[in-house]
N, C-alpha and C positions, 0 to 999 in steps of 0.2 A: 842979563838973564833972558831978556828976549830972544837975541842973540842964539842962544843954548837952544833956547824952545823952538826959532825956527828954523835950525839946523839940524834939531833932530829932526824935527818934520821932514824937511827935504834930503834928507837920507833916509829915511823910512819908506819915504816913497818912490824912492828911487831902488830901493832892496825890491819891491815890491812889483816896481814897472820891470826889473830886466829878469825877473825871478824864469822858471823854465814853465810853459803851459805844457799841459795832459793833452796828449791827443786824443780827442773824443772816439769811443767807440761807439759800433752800434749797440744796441738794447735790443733788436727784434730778435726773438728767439728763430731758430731754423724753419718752423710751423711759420712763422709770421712773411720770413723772406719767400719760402715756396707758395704760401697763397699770394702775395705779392705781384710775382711770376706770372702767376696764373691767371689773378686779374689786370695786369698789367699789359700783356702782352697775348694777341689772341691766338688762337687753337694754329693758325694759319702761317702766324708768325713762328710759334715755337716747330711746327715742323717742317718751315723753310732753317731754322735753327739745328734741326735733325740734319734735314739732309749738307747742311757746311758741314758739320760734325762727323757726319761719316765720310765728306768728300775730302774734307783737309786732315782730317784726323788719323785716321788709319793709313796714310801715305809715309809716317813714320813708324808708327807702332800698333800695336792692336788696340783694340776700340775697348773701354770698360765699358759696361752698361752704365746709365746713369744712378741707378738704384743700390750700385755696387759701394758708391762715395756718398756720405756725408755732405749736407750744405755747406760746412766748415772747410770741407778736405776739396771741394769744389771749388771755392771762392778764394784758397790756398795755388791750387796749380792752372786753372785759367789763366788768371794776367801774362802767366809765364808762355803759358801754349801758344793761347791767341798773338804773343807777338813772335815766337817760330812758324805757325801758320801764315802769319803775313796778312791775317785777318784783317780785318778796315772795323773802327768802333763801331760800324752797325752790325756790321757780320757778327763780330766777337757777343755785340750786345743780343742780338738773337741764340748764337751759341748757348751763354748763359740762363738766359729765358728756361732753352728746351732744357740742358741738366741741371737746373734747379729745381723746376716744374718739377722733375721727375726724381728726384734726392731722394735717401735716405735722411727721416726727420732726426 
């Protein structure tokens, strides 16, 4: 009988350890992530941010304004830009600075 008992134990816990985990999202609503931005990163930075963004940016295509995109629809096509730009993660990381600062909420 013991047996039984701690067998199922260790198949329960074993259902349990290889079970699939949630990738955590974030929780900060759009307002949260652009004051974030803002205090995060200073006036100085975000428009050394500006100017990679109009230096790397418009050498493919035309430039959106930052206020034209959502936080959501920003944080959707960056990763992808910054690595056709050939960005470096600080670049890219100022990049986002300036069009997030500047998002539609």
């Amino acid at each position: 009988m013991k047996r039984i008992a701690l067998l199922a134990v260790g198949i329960s816990i074993t259902f349990v350890a290889c079970t699939s985990k949630k990738a955590t999202t974030s929780t900060a609503s759009p307002a949260d992530v652009v004051k974030e931005m803002q205090t995060k990163y200073t006036d100085i930075q975000r428009e050394e941010g500006k100017t990679l963004w109009q230096g790397n940016c418009q050498k493919c295509h035309k430039l959106y304004e930052p206020q034209s995109r959502t936080v959501g629809k920003w944080e959707k096509v960056l990763p992808r830009m910054n690595n056709r730009a050939k960005l470096t993660d600080e670049q890219a990381a100022l990049v986002r600075a300036y069009l997030i600062s500047n998002a539609k909420v």
